[in-house]
N, C-alpha and C positions, 0 to 999 in steps of 0.2 A: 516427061521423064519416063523412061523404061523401068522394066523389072530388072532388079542388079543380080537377080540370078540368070539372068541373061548377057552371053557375051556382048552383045552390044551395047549394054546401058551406057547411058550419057548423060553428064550431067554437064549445062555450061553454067558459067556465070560471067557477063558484060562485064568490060572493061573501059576504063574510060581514058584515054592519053594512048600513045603511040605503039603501047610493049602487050604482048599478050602471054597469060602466061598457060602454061597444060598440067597434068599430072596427071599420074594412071596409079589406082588403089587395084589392092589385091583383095575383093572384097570380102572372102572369107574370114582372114584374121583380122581387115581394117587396115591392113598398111601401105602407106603410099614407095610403090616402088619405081616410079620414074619419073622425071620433073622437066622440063624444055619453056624454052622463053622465045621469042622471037616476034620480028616485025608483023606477022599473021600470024590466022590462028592456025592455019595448016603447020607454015614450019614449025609454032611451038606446039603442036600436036606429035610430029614427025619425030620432034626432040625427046619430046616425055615418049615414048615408043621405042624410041633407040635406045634412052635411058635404063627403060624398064626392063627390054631384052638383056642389054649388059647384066643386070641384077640378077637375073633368073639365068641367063648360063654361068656367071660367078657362083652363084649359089649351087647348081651341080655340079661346079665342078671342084669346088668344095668339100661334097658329101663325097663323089667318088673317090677324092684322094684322103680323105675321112678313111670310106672300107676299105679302100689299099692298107692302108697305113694299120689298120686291126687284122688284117690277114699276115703281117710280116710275123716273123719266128720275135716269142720274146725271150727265147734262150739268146740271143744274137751277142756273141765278144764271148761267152764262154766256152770254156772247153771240159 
């Protein structure tokens, strides 16, 4: 096992029967942001990585329409 301050850390654990499964932690706060299954461990690698990606651009783009949304006038409808 690597150092998890390191982008590469990897942690596996064996599986037994046909399905494998992935997951990618955010390891700062601990949280697991993307999860894939599949026949290998590539594709459910591939999967939890896709997954993960979706989470973290959902997540800015979020925030940016967050500071839009605090820059709008809040006088707005009066006169």
């Amino acid at each position: 096992m690597s150092d998890p301050q390191n982008n590469e850390y990897s942690k596996r654990t064996e599986t037994i029967g046909g399905r494998y499964c992935a997951r990618v932690d955010n390891v700062d706060p601990g949280a697991i942001i993307g999860r894939g299954q599949g026949a290998t461990r590539a594709e459910a690698e591939q999967q939890a990585i896709e997954s993960a990606a979706l989470t973290l651009n959902l997540r800015d783009a979020s925030q940016a329409m967050r500071r839009s949304a605090e820059l709008l006038p809040t006088n707005r409808g009066t006169k």
